[in-house]
DRENKETI-270991 format. One line per 5 residues: number of its first residue (from 1); for each residue z, x, y of C-alpha. Coordinates in Angstrom, 3 decimals. Layout:
// DRENKETI-270991
NUM	Z X Y  ...
// end
This chain:
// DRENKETI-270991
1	28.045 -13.611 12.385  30.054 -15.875 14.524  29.041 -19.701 14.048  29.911 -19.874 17.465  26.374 -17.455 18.069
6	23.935 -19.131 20.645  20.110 -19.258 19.089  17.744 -18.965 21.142  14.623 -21.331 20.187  11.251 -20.869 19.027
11	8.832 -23.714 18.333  5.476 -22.583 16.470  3.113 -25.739 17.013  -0.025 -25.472 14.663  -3.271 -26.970 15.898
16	-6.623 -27.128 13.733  -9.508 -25.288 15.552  -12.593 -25.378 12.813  -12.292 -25.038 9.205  -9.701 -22.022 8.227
21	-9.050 -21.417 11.590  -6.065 -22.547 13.553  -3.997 -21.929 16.070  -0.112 -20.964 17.158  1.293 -21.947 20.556
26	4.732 -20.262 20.895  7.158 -21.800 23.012  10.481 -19.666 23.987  13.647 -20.979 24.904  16.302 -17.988 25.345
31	19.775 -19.063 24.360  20.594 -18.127 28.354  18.801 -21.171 29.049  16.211 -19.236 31.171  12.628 -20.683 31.506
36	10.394 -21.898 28.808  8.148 -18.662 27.793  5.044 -19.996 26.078  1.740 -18.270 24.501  -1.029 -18.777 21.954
41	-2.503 -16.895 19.027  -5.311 -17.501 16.502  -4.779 -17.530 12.951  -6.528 -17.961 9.367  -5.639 -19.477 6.066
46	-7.179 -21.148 3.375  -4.791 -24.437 2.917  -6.832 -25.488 -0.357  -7.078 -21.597 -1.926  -3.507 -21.097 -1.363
51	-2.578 -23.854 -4.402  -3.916 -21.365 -6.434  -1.389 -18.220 -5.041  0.432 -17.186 -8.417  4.371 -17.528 -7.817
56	5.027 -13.721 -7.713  1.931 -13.341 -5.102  2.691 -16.487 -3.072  5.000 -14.703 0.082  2.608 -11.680 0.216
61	-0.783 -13.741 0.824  0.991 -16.189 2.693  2.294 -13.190 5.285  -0.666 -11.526 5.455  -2.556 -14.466 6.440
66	-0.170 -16.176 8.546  0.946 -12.664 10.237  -1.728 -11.196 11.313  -1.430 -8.064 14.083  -1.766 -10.367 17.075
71	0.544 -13.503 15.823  2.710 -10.762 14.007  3.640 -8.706 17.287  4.377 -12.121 19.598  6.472 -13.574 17.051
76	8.339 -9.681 17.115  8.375 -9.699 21.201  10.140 -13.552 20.805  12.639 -12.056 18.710  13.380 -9.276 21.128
81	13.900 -11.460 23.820  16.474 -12.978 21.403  17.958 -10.267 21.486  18.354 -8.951 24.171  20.225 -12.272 25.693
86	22.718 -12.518 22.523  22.860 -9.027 20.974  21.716 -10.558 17.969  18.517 -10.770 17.042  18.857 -15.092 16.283
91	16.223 -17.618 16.448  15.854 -21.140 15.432  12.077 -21.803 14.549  10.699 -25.270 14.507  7.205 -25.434 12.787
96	5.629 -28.491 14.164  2.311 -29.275 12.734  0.042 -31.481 14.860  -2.463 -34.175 13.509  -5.415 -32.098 13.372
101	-4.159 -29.884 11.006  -2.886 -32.277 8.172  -3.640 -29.346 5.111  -0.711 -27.386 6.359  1.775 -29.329 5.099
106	1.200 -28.467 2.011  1.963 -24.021 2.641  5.216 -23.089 1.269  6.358 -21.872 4.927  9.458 -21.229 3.760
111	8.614 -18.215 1.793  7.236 -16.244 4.553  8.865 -12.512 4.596  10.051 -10.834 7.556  7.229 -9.359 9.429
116	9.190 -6.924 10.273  9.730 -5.485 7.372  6.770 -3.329 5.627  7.777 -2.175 2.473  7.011 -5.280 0.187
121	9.041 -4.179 -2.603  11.902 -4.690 -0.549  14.161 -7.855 0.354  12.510 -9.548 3.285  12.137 -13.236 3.134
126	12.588 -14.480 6.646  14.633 -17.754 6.209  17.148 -17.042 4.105  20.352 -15.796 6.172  21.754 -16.901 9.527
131	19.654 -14.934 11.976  16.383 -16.919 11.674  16.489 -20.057 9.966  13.909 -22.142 9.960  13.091 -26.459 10.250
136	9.986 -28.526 10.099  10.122 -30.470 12.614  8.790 -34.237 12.837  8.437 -36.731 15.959  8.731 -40.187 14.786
141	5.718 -42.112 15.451  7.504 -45.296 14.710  11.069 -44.936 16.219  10.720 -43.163 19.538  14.550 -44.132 20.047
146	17.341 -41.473 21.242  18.990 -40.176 18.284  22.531 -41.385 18.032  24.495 -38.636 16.494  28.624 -39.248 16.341
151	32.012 -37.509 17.397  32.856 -34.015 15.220  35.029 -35.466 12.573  34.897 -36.393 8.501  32.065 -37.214 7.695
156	31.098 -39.966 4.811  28.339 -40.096 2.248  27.103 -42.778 -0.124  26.161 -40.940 -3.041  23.482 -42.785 -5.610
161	23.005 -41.628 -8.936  20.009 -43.499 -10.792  19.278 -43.180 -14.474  16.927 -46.286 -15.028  16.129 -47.733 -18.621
166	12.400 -47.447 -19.656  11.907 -43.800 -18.306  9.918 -42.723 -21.586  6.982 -45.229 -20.858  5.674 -42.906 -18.014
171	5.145 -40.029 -20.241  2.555 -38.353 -17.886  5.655 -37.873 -15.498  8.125 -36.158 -18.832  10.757 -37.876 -17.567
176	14.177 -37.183 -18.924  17.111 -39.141 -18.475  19.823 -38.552 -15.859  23.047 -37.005 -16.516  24.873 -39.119 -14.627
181	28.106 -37.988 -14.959  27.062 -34.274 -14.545  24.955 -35.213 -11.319  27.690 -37.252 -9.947  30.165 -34.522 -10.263
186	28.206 -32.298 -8.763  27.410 -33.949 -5.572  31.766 -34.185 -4.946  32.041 -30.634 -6.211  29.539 -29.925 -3.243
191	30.975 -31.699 -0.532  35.074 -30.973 -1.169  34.001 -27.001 -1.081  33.756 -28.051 2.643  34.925 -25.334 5.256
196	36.269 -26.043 8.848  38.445 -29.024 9.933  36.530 -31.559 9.331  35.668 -33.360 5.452  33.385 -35.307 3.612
201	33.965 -38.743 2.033  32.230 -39.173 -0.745  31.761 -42.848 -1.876  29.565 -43.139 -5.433  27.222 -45.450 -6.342
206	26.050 -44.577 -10.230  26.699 -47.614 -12.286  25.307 -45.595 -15.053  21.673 -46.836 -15.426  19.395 -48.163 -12.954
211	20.697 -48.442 -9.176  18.502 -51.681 -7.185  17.164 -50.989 -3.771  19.018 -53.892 -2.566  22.332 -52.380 -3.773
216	21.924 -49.558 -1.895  20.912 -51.040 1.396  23.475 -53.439 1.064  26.097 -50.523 0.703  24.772 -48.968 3.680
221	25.375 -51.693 5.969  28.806 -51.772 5.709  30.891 -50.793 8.096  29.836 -48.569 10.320  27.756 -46.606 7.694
226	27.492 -43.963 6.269  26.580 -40.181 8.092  24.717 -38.768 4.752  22.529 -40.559 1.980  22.853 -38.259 -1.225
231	20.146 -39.784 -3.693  19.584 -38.545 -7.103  16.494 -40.086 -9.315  13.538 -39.102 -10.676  10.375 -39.127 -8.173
236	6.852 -38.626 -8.690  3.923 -38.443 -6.174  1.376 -40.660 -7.029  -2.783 -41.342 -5.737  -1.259 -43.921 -3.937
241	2.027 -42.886 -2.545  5.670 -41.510 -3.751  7.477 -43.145 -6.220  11.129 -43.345 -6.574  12.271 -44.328 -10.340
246	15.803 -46.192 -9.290  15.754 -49.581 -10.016  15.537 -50.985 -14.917  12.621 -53.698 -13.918  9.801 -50.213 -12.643
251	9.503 -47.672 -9.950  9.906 -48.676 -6.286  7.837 -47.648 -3.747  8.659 -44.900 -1.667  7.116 -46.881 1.358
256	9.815 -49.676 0.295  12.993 -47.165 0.727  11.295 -46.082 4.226  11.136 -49.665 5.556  15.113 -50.742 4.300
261	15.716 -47.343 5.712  13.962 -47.994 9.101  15.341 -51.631 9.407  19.034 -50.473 9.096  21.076 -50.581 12.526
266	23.060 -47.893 11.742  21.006 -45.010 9.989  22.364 -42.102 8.006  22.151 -39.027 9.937  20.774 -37.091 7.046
271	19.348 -38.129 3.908  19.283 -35.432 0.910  16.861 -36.419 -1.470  17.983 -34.329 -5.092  14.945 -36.043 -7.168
276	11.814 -33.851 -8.509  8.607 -34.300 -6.405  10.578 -35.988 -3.271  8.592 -33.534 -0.956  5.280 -33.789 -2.978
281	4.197 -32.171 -6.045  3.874 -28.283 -6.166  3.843 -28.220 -2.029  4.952 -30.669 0.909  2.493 -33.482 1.735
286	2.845 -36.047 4.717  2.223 -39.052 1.496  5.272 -37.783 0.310  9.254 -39.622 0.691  10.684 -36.728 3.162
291	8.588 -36.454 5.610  7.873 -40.518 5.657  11.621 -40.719 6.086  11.812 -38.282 9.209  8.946 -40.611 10.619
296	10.764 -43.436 10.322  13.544 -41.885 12.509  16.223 -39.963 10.588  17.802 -37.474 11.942  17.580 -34.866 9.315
301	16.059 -34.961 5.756  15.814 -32.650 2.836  13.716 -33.266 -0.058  12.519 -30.771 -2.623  9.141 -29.896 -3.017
306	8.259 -29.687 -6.628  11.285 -29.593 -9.594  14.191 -27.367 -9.076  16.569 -26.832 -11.936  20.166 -28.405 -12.016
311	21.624 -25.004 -11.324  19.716 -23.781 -8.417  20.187 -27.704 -6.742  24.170 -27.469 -8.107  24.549 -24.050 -5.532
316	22.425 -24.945 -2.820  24.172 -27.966 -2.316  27.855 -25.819 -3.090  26.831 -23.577 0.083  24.675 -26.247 1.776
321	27.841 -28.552 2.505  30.222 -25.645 3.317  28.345 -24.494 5.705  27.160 -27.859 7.556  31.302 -28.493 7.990
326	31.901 -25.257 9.719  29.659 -26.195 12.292  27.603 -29.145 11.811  24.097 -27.211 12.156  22.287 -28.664 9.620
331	19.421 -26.256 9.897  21.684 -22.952 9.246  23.284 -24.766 6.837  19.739 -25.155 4.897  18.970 -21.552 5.725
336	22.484 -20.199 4.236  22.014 -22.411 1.113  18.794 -21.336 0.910  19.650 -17.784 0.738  22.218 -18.292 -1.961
341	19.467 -19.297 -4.739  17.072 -16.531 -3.380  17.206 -14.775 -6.673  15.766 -18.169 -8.485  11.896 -18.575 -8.606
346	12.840 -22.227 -7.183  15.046 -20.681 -4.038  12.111 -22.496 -1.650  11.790 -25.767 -2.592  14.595 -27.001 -0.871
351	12.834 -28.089 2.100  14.630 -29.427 5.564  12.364 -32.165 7.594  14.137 -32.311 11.099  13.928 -34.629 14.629
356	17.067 -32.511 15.867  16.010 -30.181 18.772  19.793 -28.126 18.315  19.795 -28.996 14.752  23.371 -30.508 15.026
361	24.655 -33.676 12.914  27.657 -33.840 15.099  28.912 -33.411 18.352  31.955 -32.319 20.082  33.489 -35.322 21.981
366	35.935 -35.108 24.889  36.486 -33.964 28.140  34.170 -30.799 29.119  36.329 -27.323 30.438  39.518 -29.914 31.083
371	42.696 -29.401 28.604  43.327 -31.734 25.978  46.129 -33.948 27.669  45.636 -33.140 31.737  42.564 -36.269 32.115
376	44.149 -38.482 30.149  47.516 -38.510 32.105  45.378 -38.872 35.116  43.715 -42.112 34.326  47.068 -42.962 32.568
381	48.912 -42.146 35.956  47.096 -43.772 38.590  46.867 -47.088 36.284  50.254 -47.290 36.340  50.466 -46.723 40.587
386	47.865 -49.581 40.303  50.329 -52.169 39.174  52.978 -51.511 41.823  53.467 -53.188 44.812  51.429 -51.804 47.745
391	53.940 -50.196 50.057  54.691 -50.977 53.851  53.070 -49.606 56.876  53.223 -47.266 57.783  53.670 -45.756 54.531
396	49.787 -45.071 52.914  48.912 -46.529 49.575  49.141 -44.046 46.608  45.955 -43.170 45.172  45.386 -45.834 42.442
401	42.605 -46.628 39.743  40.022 -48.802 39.750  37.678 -49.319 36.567  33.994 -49.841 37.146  32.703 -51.244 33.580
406	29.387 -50.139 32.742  26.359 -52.459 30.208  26.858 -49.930 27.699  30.359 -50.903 26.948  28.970 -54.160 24.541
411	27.447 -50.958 22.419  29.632 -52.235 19.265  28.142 -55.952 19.715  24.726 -55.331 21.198  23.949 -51.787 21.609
416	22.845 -50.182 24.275  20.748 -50.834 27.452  17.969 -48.241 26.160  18.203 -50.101 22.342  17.517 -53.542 23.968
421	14.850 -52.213 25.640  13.151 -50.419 23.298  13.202 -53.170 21.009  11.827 -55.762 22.822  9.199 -53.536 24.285
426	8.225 -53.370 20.482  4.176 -54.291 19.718  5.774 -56.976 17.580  7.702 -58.650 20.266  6.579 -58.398 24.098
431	3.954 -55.433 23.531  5.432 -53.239 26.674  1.960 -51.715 28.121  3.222 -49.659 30.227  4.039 -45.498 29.557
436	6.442 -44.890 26.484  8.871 -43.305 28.533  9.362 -46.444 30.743  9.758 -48.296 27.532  13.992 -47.149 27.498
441	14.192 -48.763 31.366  15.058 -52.195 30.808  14.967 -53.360 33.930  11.051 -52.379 34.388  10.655 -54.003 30.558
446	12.668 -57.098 31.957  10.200 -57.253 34.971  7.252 -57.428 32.604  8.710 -59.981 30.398  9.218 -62.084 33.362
451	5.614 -61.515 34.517  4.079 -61.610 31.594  5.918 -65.215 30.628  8.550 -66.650 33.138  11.721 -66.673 34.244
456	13.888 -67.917 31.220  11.927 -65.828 28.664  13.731 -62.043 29.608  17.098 -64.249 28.160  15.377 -66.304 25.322
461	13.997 -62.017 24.265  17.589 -60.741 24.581  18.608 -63.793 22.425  16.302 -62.480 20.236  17.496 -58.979 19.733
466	21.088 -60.266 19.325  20.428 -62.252 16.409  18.198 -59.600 15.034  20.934 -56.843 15.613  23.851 -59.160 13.966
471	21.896 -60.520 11.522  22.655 -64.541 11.987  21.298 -67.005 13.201  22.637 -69.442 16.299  21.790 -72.295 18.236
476	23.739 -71.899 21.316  22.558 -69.686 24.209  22.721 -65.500 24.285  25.954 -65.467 26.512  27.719 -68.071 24.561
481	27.321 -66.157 21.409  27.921 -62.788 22.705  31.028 -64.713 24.130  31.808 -65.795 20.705  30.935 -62.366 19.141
486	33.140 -61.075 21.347  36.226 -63.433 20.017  35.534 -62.329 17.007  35.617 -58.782 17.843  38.673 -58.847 19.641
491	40.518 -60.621 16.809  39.764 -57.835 14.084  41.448 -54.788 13.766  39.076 -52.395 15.842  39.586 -50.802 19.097
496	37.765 -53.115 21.586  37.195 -52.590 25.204  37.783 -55.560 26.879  40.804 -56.298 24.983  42.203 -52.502 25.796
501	41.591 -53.141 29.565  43.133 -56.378 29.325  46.062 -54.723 28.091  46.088 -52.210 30.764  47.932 -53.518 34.263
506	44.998 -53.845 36.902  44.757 -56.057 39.390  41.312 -55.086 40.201  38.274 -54.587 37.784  34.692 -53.831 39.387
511	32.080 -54.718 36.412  27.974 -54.154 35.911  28.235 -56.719 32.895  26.544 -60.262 33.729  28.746 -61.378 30.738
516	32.546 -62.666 31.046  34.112 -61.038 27.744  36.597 -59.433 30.673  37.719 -62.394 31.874  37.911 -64.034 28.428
521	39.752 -60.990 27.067  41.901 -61.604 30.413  43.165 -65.112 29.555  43.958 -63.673 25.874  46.009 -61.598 27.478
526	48.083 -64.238 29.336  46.116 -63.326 32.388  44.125 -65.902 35.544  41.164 -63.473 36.195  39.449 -64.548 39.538
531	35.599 -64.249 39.127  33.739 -63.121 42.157  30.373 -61.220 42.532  27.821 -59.186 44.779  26.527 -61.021 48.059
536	23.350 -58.800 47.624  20.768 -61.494 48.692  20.123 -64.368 51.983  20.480 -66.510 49.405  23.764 -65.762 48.080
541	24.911 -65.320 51.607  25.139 -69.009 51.926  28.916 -70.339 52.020  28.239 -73.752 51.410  26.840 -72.872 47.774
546	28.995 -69.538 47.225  32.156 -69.421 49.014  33.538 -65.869 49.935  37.271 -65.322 48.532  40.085 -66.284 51.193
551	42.409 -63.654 51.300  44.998 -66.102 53.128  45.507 -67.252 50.011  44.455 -65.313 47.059  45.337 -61.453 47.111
556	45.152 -59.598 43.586  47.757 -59.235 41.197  48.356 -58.223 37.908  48.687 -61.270 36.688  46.159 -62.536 39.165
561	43.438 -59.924 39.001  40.259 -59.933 40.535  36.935 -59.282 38.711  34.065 -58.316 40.808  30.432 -58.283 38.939
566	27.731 -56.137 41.173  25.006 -57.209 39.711  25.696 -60.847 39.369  26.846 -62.635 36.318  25.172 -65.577 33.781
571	27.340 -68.379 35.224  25.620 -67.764 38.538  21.849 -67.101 37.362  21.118 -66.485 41.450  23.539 -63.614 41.469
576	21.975 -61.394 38.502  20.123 -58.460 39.500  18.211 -57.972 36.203  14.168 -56.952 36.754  12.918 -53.694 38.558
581	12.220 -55.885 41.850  15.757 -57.069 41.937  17.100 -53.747 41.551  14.846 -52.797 45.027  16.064 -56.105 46.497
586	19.815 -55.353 45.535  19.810 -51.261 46.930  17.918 -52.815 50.412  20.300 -55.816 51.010  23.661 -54.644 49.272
591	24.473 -52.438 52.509  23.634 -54.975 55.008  26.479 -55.998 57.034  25.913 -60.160 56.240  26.484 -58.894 52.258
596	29.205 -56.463 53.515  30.623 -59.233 55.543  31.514 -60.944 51.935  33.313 -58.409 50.545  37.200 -58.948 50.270
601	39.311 -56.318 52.639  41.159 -55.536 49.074  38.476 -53.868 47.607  37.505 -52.189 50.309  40.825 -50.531 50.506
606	40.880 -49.925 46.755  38.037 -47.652 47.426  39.028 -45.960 50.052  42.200 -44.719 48.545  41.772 -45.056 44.601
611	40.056 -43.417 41.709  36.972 -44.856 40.278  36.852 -43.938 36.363  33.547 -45.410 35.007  33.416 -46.316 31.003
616	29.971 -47.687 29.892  27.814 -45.710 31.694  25.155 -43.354 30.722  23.744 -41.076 33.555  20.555 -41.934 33.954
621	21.300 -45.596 33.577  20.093 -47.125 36.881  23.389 -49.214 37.508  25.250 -45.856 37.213  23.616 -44.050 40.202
626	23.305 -46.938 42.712  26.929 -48.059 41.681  28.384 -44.199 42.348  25.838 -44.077 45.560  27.097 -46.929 47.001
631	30.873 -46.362 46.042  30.791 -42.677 47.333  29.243 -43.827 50.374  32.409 -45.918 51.467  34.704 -43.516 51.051
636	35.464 -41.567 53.674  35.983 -38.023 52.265  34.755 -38.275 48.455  35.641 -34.670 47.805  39.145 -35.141 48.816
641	41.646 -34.045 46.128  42.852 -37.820 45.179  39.234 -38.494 44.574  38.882 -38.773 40.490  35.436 -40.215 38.573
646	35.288 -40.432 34.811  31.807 -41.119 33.143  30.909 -40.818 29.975  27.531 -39.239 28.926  26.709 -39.884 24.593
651	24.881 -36.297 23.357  22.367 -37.788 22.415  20.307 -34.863 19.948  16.868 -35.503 21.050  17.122 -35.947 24.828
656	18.923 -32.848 25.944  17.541 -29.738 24.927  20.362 -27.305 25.907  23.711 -29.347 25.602  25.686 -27.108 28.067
661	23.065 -26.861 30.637  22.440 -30.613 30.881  26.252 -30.841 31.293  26.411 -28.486 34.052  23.756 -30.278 35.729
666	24.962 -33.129 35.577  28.382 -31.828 37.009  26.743 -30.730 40.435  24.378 -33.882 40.597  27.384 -36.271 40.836
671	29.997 -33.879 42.381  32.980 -35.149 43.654  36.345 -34.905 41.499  34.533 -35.796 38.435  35.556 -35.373 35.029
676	32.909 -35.854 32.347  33.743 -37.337 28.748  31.019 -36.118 27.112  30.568 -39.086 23.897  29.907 -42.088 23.462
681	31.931 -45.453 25.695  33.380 -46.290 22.063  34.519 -42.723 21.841  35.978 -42.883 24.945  37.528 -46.396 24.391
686	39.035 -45.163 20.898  40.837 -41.638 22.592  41.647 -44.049 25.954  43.520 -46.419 23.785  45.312 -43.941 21.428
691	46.500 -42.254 24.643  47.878 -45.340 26.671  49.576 -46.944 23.536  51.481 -43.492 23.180  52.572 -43.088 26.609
696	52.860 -46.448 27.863  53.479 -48.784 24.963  55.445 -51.773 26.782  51.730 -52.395 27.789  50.889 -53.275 24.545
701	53.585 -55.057 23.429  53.183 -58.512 21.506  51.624 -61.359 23.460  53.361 -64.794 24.626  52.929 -67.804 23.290
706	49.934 -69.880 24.071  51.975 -72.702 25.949  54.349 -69.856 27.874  54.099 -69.821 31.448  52.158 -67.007 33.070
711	54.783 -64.150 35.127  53.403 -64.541 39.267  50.481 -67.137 38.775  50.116 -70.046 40.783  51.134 -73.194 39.516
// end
């Protein structure tokens, strides 16, 4: 089978109805993207009685209970439907088990045979090939966040190996020691038999004996951390709770490696847990490290559910990792594995714990249906028309660029709009009452805060999440520390944003930010940035207190360039459009012709003949749609062939269920010329950089020095 096949989706939620009996709702989605299809059947099992299935009996009494005629014939008519869209009969099934039903955790779903199939002598376990494969799948109750999944590429792993001193004083868990060397070996044998393109890097972490908590966190905070956490120790499931035996001085906690997990900025998009018991002992239970781990809000887990042998854990991890490069589905990738150990009495315990709704660890970044150079010399292209000289009447201007900088583009310093939001929502901070959902707006957060407390407290809360999310404390005010964050950012070896579009040679920059890290990146670059912002308000309106520009004497310039903020900026606290009632205030006075009135005849004219390309965006941010509302609106043909939008929408796992139809939504919504990068604004900054350097790199060249005099400015 092609890894290219589209699966179409079936999610079996289990509800409790009264004592054995429960319940299956079936819900349908055809790889065609067609409507949800959804039904219910009734089922029984006996949770408790099935701990006492023998081995050799465990598939047949689990089918015939779980499969009886009714459930057995929907789940057969799902499949057809599968088929008949693809040609293949291929279905991803997501076995979500609700509250009620607790007990089920513990059935060894993964040995179910193929319905299908009646002859039970024969070959029929269900989720062991490529055509249904098979995920439990796990909302966090804690982390209700967007899964942040990155760009198709290597991949890197921390791999921990822990062989503790002091294993033989819990002899009622027959613990031997580690190999080590053996274990460690095994885990890069795994991932170099990697197929496709891409790689993984592993990095080890097996001093040889015990391996401290601490150490590991600490290693996974580096950088930009690491994709996969590989961890190899003994567990054991205790009365009170998992235990993990990693660390000489006794067993941690697994509740401990959950809340260093949880507390980590950057997760690891899948954890594999290689110790005994790290599912729970002889079946899965909710006490147990996986599923706690898929709670706390990673991606993907797997955890075995009982002891598996060094063999059958040495091949499915050999065909595991193969088969997660090819594609990145982690969730084939299980079922493949999987089906290369079905000959071992152990082939189920691998078990895979998922929050993925298309199962994927990666995504594919770049520009959707365009070819790999023809954007890029676009942008490229009308940046460089930009910095010439407007031409006489009655000659037109060429179509130019103009870049409209979105909140999202501080992601490396502060994350993003929805991560702010969320987190200061948070019980533990400003207890957000309001529906979840609304909890990823910040503006209607920010209009609580500011309710709830007063004016100066939305600032003193995003002061808080900055120090929390760079771990330091600092006296000075938020916007003079991102300010100084942003220094430092700039001066390290990383791609940054502001200092790229510094670099590039603009005369005119429209911004969302309230920050100035443009205009500071600006004056690194030898550049006098003029300031201006949004006359959205009376208030501002008043030219006494906020004089308008005068063009008889300023006009913008590449080395003169002019920075408009829409929604205000810190230096003018009057200007910033922040809570929900500002953002009605801003969309009712914005097109009035006294705020209309204060905007310069230059950029005015940039939009009516230039290109808008939009970085820091997401689509459903709320600056994004008024911003391409209002800019659309003033230009009088938007469809017009010199008309070019770039955005840049992150694929983000858990919010769109079908990747290529939320694209191709999107693409009609906005319309216009617009080209969609579909990945992340530091995605987007990283290709946008390695592109301009290579075809224009006198824009890059050295700076001046410090005391040289600035090309065109005023003296």
């Amino acid at each position: 089978m092609n890894i290219s096949t589209k699966y179409s989706d079936l999610e079996l939620v289990l509800n409790k109805r009264e004592s054995s009996s429960y319940s299956a709702v079936f819900r349908f989605h055809s790889a065609d993207d067609a409507a949800e299809q959804r039904s219910e059947r009734a089922f029984s099992l006996d949770a408790s009685g099935a701990r006492g299935w023998s081995p050799g009996d465990y598939a047949k009494n689990l089918g015939d209970a779980f499969f009886n005629t009714e459930l057995k014939g929907e789940f057969n008519r799902y499949r057809s439907l599968a088929l008949a869209v693809s040609g293949e009969a291929v279905l991803k099934v997501r076995i979500s088990i609700e509250s009620s039903a607790q007990e089920l955790h513990a059935i060894r779903w993964e040995t179910l045979r193929d319905p299908a199939v009646e002859d039970p002598a024969e070959d029929a376990l269900l989720f062991t090939g490529e055509k249904t494969i098979v995920s439990r799948f796990l909302a966090s109750s804690y982390d209700s966040q967007p899964i942040r999944l990155r760009a198709q590429g290597d991949l890197s792993a921390l791999i921990v190996v822990a062989n503790p001193k002091g294993l033989d004083e819990f002899p009622q868990y027959d613990l031997a020691p580690v190999n080590v060397d053996e274990q460690l070996n095994a885990a890069k044998a795994a991932m170099s038999a990697t197929a496709g393109s891409a790689s993984i890097t592993g990095d080890p972490l097996a001093p040889g004996g015990g391996v401290p908590l601490t150490a590991i966190i600490d290693q996974l905070r580096k950088g930009r951390g690491y994709d996969i956490l590989y961890l190899v120790c003994h567990g054991a499931l205790t009365k009170d709770g998992p235990l993990l035996f990693l660390d000489d001085n006794a067993p941690v906690p697994g509740a401990d490696l959950v809340t260093r997990i949880r507390e980590l900025n950057h997760r690891p998009r899948l954890i594999v847990l290689a110790s005994c018991e790290s599912a729970g002992k002889g079946g899965v239970g909710l006490a147990a490290i996986g599923p706690k781990l898929a709670d706390a809000g990673i991606p993907a887990v797997i955890a075995m559910q009982g002891n598996i042998t060094m063999d059958s854990a040495r091949e499915f991890m050999k065909v595991f990792f193969t088969a997660l490069m090819s594609d990145g589905q982690i969730d084939r990738a299980v079922s493949l594995a999987r089906g290369a150990i079905r000959d071992r009495q152990d082939y189920w315990k691998p078990v895979l714990f998922m929050r993925l709704l298309n199962g994927r660890i990666w995504y594919s970044k770049g520009f959707e249906d365009s070819g790999q150079d023809t954007p890029w010399k676009t942008i490229l292209q009308r940046i460089k028309l930009a910095s010439l000289p407007p031409p006489q009447p009655p000659l037109k201007p060429s179509p130019a660029c103009i870049p409209v900088i979105g909140p999202d583009i501080l992601e490396p310093l502060w994350g993003t709009t929805r991560e702010i939001s969320y987190w200061l929502a948070d019980p533990e901070r400003y207890n957000f009452p309001l529906e979840e959902h609304l909890s990823e707006d910040l503006p209607v957060v920010a209009q609580y805060i500011k309710n709830d407390r007063d004016d100066d407290e939305f600032d003193i809360g995003l002061g808080a999440w900055l120090q929390h999310r760079l771990r330091t404390d600092f006296d000075a005010n938020v916007w003079e520390y991102l300010a100084a964050a942003g220094r430092a950012r700039r001066a390290s070896d990383v791609e940054d944003a502001h200092e790229l579009l510094a670099a590039l040679p603009l005369p005119v920059y429209f911004t969302a930010c309230q920050d100035l890290l443009l205009e500071d990146a600006l004056l690194e670059a030898r550049r006098q940035p003029r300031s201006d912002f949004a006359r959205w308000s009376k208030d501002l309106q008043n030219e006494a207190a906020f004089p308008r520009v005068d063009e008889t004497l300023y006009k913008p310039s590449v080395a003169e360039p002019y920075v408009f903020h829409l929604f205000g900026y810190a230096a003018v606290p009057e200007s910033r459009v922040v809570t929900e009632d500002d953002f009605t205030d801003y969309m009712l006075g914005i097109n009035r012709q006294e705020s209309l009135a204060f905007t310069p005849s230059f950029v005015n004219s940039a939009l009516t003949s230039g290109a808008l390309l939009f970085l820091g965006f997401h689509f459903k941010d709320r600056a994004f749609q008024i911003v391409l509302r209002n800019t659309l609106s003033r230009i009088a043909n938007p469809k017009k062939k010199s008309m070019w939008v770039g955005a840049q929408i992150p694929p983000e796992a858990d919010r769109y269920r079908r990747v290529r139809a939320a694209r191709t939504y999107i693409e009609k919504t906005i319309g216009a010329e617009l080209k969609i990068y579909w990945g992340s604004s530091q995605d987007f900054i990283e290709d946008f950089g390695r592109n301009a350097r290579r075809e224009f790199p006198a824009w890059f060249a050295p700076k001046p020095p410090a005391d040289a005099p600035v090309p065109g400015a005023s003296q």
